[in-house]
Every structure is written in C-alpha cells, then in structure tokens.
N, C-alpha and C positions, 0 to 999 in steps of 0.2 A: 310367713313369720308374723309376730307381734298381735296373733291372740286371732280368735276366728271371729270376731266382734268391731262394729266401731269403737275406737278408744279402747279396745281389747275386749268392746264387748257387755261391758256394764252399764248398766240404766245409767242415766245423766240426769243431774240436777240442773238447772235454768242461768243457777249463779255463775260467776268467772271466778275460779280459782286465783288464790293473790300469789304469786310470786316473787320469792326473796334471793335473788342472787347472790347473796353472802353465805359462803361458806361459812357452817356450822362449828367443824372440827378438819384436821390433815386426813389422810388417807392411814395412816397410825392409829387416830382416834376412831376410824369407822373399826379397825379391826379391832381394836380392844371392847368396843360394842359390839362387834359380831360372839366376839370369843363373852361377853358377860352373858350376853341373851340364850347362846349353845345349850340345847335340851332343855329349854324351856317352852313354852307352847307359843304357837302360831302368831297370834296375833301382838304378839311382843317384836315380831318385825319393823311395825311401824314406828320403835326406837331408831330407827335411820331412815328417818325422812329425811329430805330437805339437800343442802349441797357440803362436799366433801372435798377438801384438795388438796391435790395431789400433785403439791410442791410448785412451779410453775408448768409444768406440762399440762394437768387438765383439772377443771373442777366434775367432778362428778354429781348431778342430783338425781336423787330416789323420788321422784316425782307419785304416783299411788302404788300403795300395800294393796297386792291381791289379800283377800278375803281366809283363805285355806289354799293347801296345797293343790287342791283340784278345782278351783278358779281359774277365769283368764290370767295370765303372767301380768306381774307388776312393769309399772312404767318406770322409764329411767331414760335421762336425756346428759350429754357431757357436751363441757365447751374445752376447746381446746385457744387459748388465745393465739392471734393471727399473728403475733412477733413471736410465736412459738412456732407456728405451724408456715409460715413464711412463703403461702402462695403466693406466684405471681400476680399482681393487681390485672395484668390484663388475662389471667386465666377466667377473670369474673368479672369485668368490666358491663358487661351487657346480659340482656334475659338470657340468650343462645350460648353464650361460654359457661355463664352462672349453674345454668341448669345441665350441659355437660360437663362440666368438674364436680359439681353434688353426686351426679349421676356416675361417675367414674369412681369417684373414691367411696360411696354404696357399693359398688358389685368389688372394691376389695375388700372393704371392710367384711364384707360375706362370705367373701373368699377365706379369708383368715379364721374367721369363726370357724368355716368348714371344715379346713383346712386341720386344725384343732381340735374336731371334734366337740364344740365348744355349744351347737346346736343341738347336742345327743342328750336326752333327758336320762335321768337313772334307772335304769331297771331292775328297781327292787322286788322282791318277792311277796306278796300280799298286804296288807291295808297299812301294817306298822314296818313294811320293809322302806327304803330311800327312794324318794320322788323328786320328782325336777330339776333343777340347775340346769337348763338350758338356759341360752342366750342367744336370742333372734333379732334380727334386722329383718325388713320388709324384701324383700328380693327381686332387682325388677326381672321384666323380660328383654326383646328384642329391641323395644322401644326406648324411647329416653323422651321422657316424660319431666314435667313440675313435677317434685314428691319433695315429701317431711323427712326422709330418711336422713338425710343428710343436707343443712344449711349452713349456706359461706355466705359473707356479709366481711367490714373491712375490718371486725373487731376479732373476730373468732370462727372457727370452724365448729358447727355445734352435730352430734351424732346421737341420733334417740332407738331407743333401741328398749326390747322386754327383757326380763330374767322371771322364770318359771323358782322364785324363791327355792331351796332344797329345804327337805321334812322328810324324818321318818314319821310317819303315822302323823299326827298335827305337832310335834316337837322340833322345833329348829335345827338346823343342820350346819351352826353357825362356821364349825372349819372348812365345809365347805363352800358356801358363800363368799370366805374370806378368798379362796381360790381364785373363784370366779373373778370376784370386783377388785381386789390389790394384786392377785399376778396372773391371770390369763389376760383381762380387760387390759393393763398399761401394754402390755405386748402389742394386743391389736391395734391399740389406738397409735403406737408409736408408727406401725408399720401400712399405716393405712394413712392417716390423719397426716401426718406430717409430707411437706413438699419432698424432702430430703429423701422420703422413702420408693419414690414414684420416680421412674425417668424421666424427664424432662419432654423428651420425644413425644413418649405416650399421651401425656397430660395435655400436649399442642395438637397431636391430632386428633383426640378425642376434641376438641374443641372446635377442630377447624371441623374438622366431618361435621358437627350438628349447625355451624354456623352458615358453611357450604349448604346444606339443606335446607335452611330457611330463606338463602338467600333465593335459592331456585324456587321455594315455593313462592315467596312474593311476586317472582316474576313471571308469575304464570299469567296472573289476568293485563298485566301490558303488552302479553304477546297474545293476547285472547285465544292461551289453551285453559281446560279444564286440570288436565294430567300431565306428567311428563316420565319419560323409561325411559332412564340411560341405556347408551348401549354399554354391553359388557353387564346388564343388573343379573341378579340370581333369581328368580321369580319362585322356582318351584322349592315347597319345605321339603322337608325329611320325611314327615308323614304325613297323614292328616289330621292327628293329634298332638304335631309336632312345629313351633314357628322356628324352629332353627334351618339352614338352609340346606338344601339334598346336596351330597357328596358330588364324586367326580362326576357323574354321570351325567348330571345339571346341565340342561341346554343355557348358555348365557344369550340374553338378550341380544338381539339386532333389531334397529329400525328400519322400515321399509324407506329406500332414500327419500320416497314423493312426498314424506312426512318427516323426515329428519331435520330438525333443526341443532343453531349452536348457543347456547349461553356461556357468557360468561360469569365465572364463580371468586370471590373474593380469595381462595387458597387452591383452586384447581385447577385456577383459568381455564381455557375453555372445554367447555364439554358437550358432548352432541347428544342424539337420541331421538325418542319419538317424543311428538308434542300431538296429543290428542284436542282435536277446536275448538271450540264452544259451539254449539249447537246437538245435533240428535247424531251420537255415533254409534254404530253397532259394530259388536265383536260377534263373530260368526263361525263358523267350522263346525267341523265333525266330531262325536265325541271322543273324551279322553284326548284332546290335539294340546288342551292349554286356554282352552277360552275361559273357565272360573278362576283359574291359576292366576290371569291378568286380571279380573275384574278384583278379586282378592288382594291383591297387590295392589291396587288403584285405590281400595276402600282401605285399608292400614296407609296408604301415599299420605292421610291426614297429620301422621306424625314422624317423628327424627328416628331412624335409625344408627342403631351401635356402627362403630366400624366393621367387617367383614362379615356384616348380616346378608349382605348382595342387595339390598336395596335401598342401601342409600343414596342413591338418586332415581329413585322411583317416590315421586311426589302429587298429591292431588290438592285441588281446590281446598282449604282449609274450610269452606263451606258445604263441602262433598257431601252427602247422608244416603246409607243402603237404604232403601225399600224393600218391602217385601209381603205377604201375604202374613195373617197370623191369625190366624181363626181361634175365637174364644175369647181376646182380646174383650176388655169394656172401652168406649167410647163414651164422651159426655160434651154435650152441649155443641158438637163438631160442624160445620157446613160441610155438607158432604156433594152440594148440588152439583159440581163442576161434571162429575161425576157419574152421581146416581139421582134422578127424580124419579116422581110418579110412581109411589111404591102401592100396594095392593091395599085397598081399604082409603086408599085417600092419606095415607102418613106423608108428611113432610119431611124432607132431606137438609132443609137449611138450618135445624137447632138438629140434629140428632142423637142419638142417643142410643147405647144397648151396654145388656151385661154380657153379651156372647155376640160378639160380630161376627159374621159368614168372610168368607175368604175375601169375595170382593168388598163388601163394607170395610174391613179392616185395612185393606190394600189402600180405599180411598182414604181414609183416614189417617193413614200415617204418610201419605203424600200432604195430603195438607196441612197437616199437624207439622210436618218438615217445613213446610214453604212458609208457616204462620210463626216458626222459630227463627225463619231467614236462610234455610235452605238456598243454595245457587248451583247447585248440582245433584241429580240424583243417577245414584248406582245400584241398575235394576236385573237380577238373572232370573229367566224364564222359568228355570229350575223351580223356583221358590216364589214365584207369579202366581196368581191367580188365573186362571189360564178365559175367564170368560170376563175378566176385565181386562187384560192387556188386547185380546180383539175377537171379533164375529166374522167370520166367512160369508162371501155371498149366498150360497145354499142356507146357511143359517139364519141369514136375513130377509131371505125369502120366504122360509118356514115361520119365523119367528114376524112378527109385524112390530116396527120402530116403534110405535106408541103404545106395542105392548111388552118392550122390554126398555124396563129402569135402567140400565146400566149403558154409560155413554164409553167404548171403552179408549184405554189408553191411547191407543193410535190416532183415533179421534179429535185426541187432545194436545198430544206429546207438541205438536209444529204453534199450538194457539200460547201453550205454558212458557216458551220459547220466547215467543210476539209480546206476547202481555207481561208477563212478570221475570222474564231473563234469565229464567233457569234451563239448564242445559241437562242432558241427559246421555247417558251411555247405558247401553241395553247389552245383555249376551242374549243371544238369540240362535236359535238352531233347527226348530222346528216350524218358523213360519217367515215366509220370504214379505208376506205384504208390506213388513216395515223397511223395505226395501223402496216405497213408494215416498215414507216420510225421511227417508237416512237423510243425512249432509255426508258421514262420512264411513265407509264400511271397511271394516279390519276383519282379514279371516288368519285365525291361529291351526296351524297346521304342522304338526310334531314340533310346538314349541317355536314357530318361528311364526313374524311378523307378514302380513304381506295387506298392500293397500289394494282391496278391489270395489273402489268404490267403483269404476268409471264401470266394472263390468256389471255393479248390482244397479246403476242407474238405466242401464241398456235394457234389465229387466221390469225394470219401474214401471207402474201405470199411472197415468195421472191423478193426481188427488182432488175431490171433491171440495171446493173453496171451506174452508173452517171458519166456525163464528169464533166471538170470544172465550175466552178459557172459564170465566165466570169470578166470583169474589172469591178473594180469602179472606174469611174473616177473623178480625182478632179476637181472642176471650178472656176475658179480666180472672186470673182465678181467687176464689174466695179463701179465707187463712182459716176460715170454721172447717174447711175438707180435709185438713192438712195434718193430722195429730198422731201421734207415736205412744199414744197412753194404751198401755195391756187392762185389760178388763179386770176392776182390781186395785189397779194404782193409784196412789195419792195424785190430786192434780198438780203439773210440773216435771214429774218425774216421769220423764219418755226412753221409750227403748227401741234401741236404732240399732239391727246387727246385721250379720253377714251370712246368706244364707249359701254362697258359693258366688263364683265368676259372676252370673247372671241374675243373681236374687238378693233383694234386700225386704230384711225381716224390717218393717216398719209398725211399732206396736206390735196388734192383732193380724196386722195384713204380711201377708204377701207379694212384694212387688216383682213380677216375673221380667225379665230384661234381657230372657234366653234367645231373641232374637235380633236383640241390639248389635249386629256384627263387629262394632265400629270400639266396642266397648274392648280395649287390646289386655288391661287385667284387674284381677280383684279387687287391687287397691284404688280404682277407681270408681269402681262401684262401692266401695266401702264410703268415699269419700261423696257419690251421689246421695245415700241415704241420708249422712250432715248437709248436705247442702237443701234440702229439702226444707228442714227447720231452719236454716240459715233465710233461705229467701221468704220461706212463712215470717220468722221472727221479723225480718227488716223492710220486706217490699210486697209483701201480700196486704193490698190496704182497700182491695174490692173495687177498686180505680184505675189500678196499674197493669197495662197488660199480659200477658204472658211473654212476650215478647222482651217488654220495657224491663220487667221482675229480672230474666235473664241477664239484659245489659247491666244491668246495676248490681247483680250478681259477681258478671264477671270482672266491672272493674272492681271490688270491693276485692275480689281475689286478687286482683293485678298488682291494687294500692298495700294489704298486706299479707300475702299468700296464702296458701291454702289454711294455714291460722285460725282465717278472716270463719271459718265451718265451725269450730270446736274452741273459743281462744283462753290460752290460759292453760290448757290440759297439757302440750307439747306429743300432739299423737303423730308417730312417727310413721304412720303404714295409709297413709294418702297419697294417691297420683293425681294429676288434676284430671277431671273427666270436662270432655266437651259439654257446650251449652248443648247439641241437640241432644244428645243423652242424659241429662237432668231434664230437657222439656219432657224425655220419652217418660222417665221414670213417674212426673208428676201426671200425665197423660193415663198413664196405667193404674194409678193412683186409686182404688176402686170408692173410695169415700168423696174423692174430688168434686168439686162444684164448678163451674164458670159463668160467668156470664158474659153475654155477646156484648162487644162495641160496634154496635153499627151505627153507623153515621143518619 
C-alpha cells in the first residue's frame, strides 16, 4: 500500500514542508468543496489541502495532491486526539508497548479497509471511464516493526494513509471522494482508532508478546547465547513464498535437554528452550530434515513477532547478520586481507576494490563489511557459501601449493574471528565434516527435531593446526560526493528515491540490488533504506566520520525522532525501521560510492 515509491514515489525537493495543524474548515466544509470542484479537472484537487475536522473525533489533513489520476495516490495523515481515542497510558509507556499498539491497531485499520472493500480501485472502462478511489495503509507482515503507519504519543493517535484521488478521464469525481473521506473514513477510524473498539484482552497481549520478546532478546548476551528457540516455536512456513506458519502438520519445536535452558519473562514467567552459545555452532543433518528452516528462524530471531506467528520466542542477537556469497556485487575501498592475499599480478587485497566480485571476494567482503558495521554474529548456509572460501581439503592442498592460492578460507579463520573480535558464528553445514575440527557446538536437525551431538562430532574431530591472528578490520570514512539521487536531467536538489521491489531501491540513475539481504523482512523497509541514505549523506557524511560512527548517529537521530528524522515534514506513512546493517549494505552496494580508509 501507499504508492510503489518513497513518499509514494515522487522526486523530493531538499526543503521541509511547513506544517499547519489548524483545521481549515469541519468535515461539512470539505464536502461542500468536494461537491463545487465535481467535474471539473484534476488539478483543482489541491482545493483541499491542508486539515479538516471532523467535530472532535478526528482532524483529517490532505497532506500532497497527486499530479493526475495515474500518479502515485495522494498523502493524507488524520489525528485522532487521545481523550477521544482513550488508550491506556501503559499500552505506550515504553518503545516495546508503543511500537505493539501502532502495530496492532495498523493491521485493523487494514482490516477494515479490506474488509470494505475500501482498497479496490474503480474499474472503469477506457481512458474517460472512473479511476481510483482506493485507500491504502502500508500493511505490515509477520513482524512488528518501528513504522509511520500509525503514531500514538500522549496527545493523539495519528493514522497516515494514501487515497488514489477518483477521475473520470482528468475530471474530478467529487461524490465520490465525498464517500470515501466523510463516510467510509469516520467508520474505519471509529472502529480501528478508538480504545473502545478493540478488547481490552487483545490490546494487553499484543503488547506483552512484543514486550516478552525483547525482554528475551536482551537476555541473550548475559547468559552468553547468540540465539534462543522456545520450545513449543513453529519454525516451518506455509510455503516458501509464504512467512505465515505451516498448518497442523508443523513439527513444534523441542530442545535437546543438554542445551535447554529457563528465562524468566516479564508476562510469561518462565519459559525454556534452546539457548544456542556464543562461539562456532554448527547445525548439521541430512537434507530436507530442517536445518535452513532453523538457520531462517535464527536470522528473522532479529525482530518481534505477531502473536500466533509460532515464533515468538525464537530470538537472535540483535547484532546477528546473514552472510553469504554474491557474485557481481561492486566492492570499494574494502580490506579484504583477512581473507584473501597475494592475488596474481602483484594486486593488493587491503584497499580493494571491483565492479564484479567472484563468489569468494564478495563472500569476504560482506563478512567484513558486517564486522566494520559491528556485526557480533554471523549466520552462514553452506547452500549459498562460496564453496572454495568456506574450506580446502587435504588433496587440494596438496595439489594446490599455500603460496599459490589467495584465499585463506573460512575455517581457517572462523576460531581466530572468535579470539580477536568476539563474533560468533552459526554455520549449516552438510556436506563437509572438517568443521567438526573448529565446532564449540553441533546441533543435527533430523525430521524437524533438535538433538545435541556435539560430544559425538568432537570424537570425530582432528586436531587443529595453532591459528594466527584474524587480521584488521578496517574502518572507511564514506565520502557524501558518492552519494546522489539526481536522474540525468535533473535540476540540482531535486533527487529521486523509489522503490523497485522487496529488494531494490531506485536511487537516481542506479540501481541498488539488496536481493540478498535475508534479514531485510519487508518493503517498507527498504523503501525507508533508500531516505535513509540521503538522511546520513545530508547530516553525517562529512569525509571524517566513519561508516561505522555515520550509522550510530543515524540511528540515534531515529531513536530521538522516529523514522521522521528520513523525510521530515512529509508525514510518509509506509516506513518500517530497517536495521543499521542493512543501510551499511545498501550504501556498500552503492555503485558511485567512494571511501576512504582510516588507518591508524
């Protein structure tokens, strides 16, 4: 919902929109402007700008006039005030309740829409038949996320949302907009917005479930796990195109007891499960048993799930990041050396650089590019490895001579990365026992169920050859000259920032591919990567500040005032918050990007 674009899609100007919270006219006064403006043309819409109210239940503003009927839909954001809408204070007291109550009363609000039919554009017959009048809300998924869709604060309930204007041909379709905005909208908003509409029940668990989750995941690094899997979680989806959870047939979770631990939770009291360590653990089995099914579960563990998603208490390290191989990938300025030296011709590995990375180059590169964003976990399947940087057989090392192969691989390193910089690692693994040499801890998934054989994969172990250091990471200052959204064409200032799917953000002329970013759970957060981009150009790209530093300042400027802090001024309602390493990836990929190295 709310347009296939940031901010539905249209170039952005540099300036901040001013904002006037006074109601213009009542909700009587917009209809009698809908009804003068009726079959007149298009652009006589943006006679109702601005804010509209609608008695004390809500003010309504018309925030931007799309352009024509077949533009991105117009903006529109309504407040409901809080001695109208009478949540309880402790439904929002905190990030964790704040962001499950926005998050609950979102998926009714969309409910209702749907419910109504309220989303169905018109389907008029050729160019001068009736076009648009839908009304969209952002939609989330499985997760519950920071989003615009819906903001609670102590004054008001505020709810942003598009409307696809209705036109025959470019001529206003003013009775039916009246529909729309004075009696289908006060419906939804009554039955969504208001406490009074919602059980009481519903509203305390949705809040305890996300609060309960955060409370587990804080407690992972005091008990030095990575991960945790209730027992009783849902692990397996519906399909593989599908995050809702598989029917009856669904094996539910059990911990192997030699790994069961108990937390206690603020509204669950205590609950058990598996608590995966901190160090090198492998998940292992045969295929088709459930071993990606758990690594999958582990890399979404980074955020809250809905109630009867089945995983919510399946939580990982909030610093957790997939790895994986990604050939074609560009690289710039990256140390690669941990890695990869002594490349052919005398090339150096510690500024590197390519517009087409090989499997392995790309692989080391977003390991380090992770650890240089503060990665403390990485979640890595064999599957989607690079299969001659994860490791070399003896026969192959006998063929091959060490000083004449670049690549240092994984296994090599995995016990040093550990030692030196404190990141932990979970591998799936299936096809190569050696890492059986470097495990701490081995989980084999076998029709869905858990079982610990570490003690039997270390019987098999050989000893390991003492490991040097893991080597530098280094940081890289990125420059704000790489950084630009202007189309070939454009006036200077005027950048364009859209949405090319899940995985893709039109940035200007480029392309930014993000189809390997696992971690990325939906579009509206990658909608919300490509503003954040300009966000950290416009405030912290100053050729001084590292990429690193750029992020922190990022994310508290989001913390201080929400996702906002991307676009402010607009009121763009279809932002999820995306993690830092996903903004470092997006700038990473960045094909105009510049860095330079801070080495000491």
């Amino acid at each position: 919902g709310g347009g296939a674009g940031v901010g539905g899609g249209e170039a952005m100007e540099t300036e901040v929109p001013v904002f006037n919270a006074q109601a213009r006219g009542s909700g009587e006064d917009l209809k009698r402007e809908l009804r003068r403006i009726d079959g007149v043309g298009y652009k006589a819409y943006n006679d109702v700008l601005g804010g509209w109210s609608f008695g004390g239940d809500f003010t309504l503003y018309v925030d931007k006039i799309q352009a024509d009927p077949f533009a991105a839909p117009s903006r529109c954001h309504l407040r409901v005030p809080m001695s109208t809408a009478r949540f309880p204070p402790d439904s929002f007291c905190n990030d964790a309740r704040k962001t499950a109550l926005c998050d609950v009363l979102t998926r009714t609000f969309c409910r209702l829409v749907k419910r109504g039919a309220l989303d169905q554009p018109a389907q008029g017959q050729g160019w001068s038949g009736p076009k648009g009048g839908d009304l969209q809300m952002d939609l989330p998924g499985q997760q519950v996320i920071e989003r615009t869709s819906v903001i609670v604060c102590a004054e008001y309930v505020e709810a942003r949302f598009t409307v696809a204007l209705p036109a025959a041909g470019r001529n206003i379709l003013g009775q039916k907009a009246i529909e729309i905005f004075c009696e289908a909208l006060p419906n939804v908003v009554s039955q969504s917005l208001l406490y009074a509409a919602h059980k009481a029940a519903d509203i305390t668990n949705w809040c305890n479930t996300v609060e309960d989750t955060r409370a587990l995941r804080g407690a992972l690094r005091g008990m030095k796990l990575v991960s945790f899997v209730g027992d009783g979680a849902i692990l397996p989806r519906a399909a593989g195109n599908s995050d809702l959870p598989m029917g009856g047939e669904a094996v539910a979770f059990t911990s192997p007891a030699s790994l069961r631990v108990s937390i206690n939770l603020p509204h669950k009291g205590a609950v058990s499960g598996m608590g995966i360590p901190e160090g090198i653990t492998l998940i292992v089995g045969g295929g088709f048993h459930g071993k990606s099914t758990l690594l999958q579960a582990l890399q979404l563990g980074v955020y809250d799930h809905i109630p009867g998603d089945g995983r919510e208490l399946v939580v990982s390290d909030g610093d957790a990041v997939t790895i994986r191989a990604e050939d074609g990938r560009s690289v710039v300025n990256c140390d690669i050396s941990p890695f990869i030296t002594n490349l052919p011709f005398g090339r150096t590995t510690d500024s590197f650089s390519t517009t087409d990375a090989s499997g392995s180059t790309s692989q080391a590169a977003n390991i380090l590019e992770a650890l240089e964003c503060g990665a403390k976990v990485l979640l890595i399947d064999e599957d989607t490895a690079a299969t001659n940087f994860m490791v070399r057989d003896a026969r192959m090392m006998q063929l091959v001579a060490k000083e004449k192969e670049p690549i240092t691989p994984f296994i090599h390193k995995v016990r040093a990365m550990r030692r030196d910089c404190g990141v932990s690692t979970v591998l799936v693994i299936g096809g190569c026992g050696d890492y059986f040499d470097v495990a701490d801890c081995v989980i084999m998934q076998e029709n869905y169920t858990s079982r610990d054989v570490t003690e039997e994969a270390k019987a098999l172990a050989r000893p390991m050859l003492p490991d040097g250091p893991f080597g530098a990471v280094v940081a890289r200052m990125p420059l704000k000259e790489g950084v630009s959204a202007l189309r070939e064409g454009d006036r200077p200032g005027f950048e364009k920032v859209s949405l090319g799917g899940k995985h893709e953000v039109r940035f200007g002329d480029q392309e930014i591919n993000l189809h390997f970013q696992h971690q990325i759970a939906e579009k509206s957060q990658t909608r919300a990567i490509g503003d954040a981009l300009l966000a950290a150009r416009n405030n912290f790209m100053d050729g001084a500040t590292t990429l690193s530093s750029v992020l922190d300042k990022l994310e508290a400027k989001i913390d201080k005032e929400g996702l906002d802090a991307l676009m402010p001024g607009r009121f763009i309602g279809n932002y999820a918050r995306p993690r830092r390493y996903e903004i470092g990836a997006a700038i990473n990929r960045l094909r105009t990007i510049a860095f330079r190295q801070a080495r000491k």
